[in-house]
KEKE-3310 file (N, C-alpha, C; in steps of 0.2 Angstrom, whole numbers, plus 5000, padded with zeros to 4 digits):
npx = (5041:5045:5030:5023:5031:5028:5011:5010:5015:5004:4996:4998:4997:4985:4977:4983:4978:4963:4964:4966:4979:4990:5002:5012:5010:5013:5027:5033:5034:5039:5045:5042:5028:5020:5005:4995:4982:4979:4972:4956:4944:4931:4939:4953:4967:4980:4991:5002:5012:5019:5029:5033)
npy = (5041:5034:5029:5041:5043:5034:5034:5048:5048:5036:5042:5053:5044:5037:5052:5053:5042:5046:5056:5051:5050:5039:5035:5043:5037:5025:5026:5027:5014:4997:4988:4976:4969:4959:4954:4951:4946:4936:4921:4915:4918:4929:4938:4933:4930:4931:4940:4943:4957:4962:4976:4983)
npz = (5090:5079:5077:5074:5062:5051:5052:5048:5033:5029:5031:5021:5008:5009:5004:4993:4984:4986:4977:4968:4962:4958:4951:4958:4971:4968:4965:4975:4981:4981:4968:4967:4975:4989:4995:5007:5017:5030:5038:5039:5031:5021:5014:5016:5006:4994:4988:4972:4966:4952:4946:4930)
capx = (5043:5040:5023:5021:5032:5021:5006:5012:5014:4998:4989:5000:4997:4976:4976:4984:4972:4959:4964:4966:4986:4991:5008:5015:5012:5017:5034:5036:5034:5042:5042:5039:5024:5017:5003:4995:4976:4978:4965:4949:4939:4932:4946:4960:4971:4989:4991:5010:5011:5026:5028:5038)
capy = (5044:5029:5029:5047:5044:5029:5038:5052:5041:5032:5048:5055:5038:5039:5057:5052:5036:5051:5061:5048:5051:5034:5036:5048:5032:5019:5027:5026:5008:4994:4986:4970:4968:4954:4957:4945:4946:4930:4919:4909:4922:4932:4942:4930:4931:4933:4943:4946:4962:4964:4982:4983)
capz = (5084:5071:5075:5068:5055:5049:5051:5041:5026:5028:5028:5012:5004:5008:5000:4985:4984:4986:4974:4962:4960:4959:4949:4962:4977:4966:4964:4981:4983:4979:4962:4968:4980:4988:4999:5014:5021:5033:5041:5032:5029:5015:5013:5017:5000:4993:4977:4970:4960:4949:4942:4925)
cpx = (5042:5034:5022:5024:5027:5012:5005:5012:5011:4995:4992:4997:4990:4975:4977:4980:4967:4958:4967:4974:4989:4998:5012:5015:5014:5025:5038:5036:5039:5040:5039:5034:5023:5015:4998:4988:4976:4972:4960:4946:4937:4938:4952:4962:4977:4989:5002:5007:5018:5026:5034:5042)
cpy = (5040:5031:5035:5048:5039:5034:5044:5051:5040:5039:5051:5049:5037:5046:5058:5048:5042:5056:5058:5048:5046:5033:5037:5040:5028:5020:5025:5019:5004:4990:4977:4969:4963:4955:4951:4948:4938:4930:4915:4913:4927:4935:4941:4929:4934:4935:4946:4950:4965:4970:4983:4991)
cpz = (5078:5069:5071:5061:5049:5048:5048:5035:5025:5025:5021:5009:5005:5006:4994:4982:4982:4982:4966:4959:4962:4956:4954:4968:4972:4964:4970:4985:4979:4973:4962:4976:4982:4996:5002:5016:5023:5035:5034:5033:5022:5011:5014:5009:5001:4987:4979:4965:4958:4944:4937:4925)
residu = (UNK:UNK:UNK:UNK:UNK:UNK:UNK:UNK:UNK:UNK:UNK:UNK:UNK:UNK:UNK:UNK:UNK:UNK:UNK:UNK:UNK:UNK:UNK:UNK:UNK:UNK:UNK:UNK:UNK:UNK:UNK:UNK:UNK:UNK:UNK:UNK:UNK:UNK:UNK:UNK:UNK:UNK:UNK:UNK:UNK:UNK:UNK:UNK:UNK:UNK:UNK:UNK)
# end
């Protein structure tokens, strides 16, 4: 049952990305982010993003 709820979301949350409607997901998020790509690779990085 999570998984489908999750996976629900996700898919809402890449059609709005899709459609360009980024207001509507940034509602639904938390105002303070902080987001994690572990590992030593290109793409390993830590961004904090605080929303006013």
């Amino acid at each position: 049952m999570y998984h489908d709820v999750v996976k629900l979301i996700a898919r809402k949350n890449f059609l709005r990305i899709n459609q360009k409607d980024y207001d509507s997901l940034l509602k639904d998020c938390a105002p303070n982010i902080h987001h994690r790509f572990g590992g030593t690779h290109a793409l390993a990085a830590s961004a904090m993003i605080k929303r006013h």
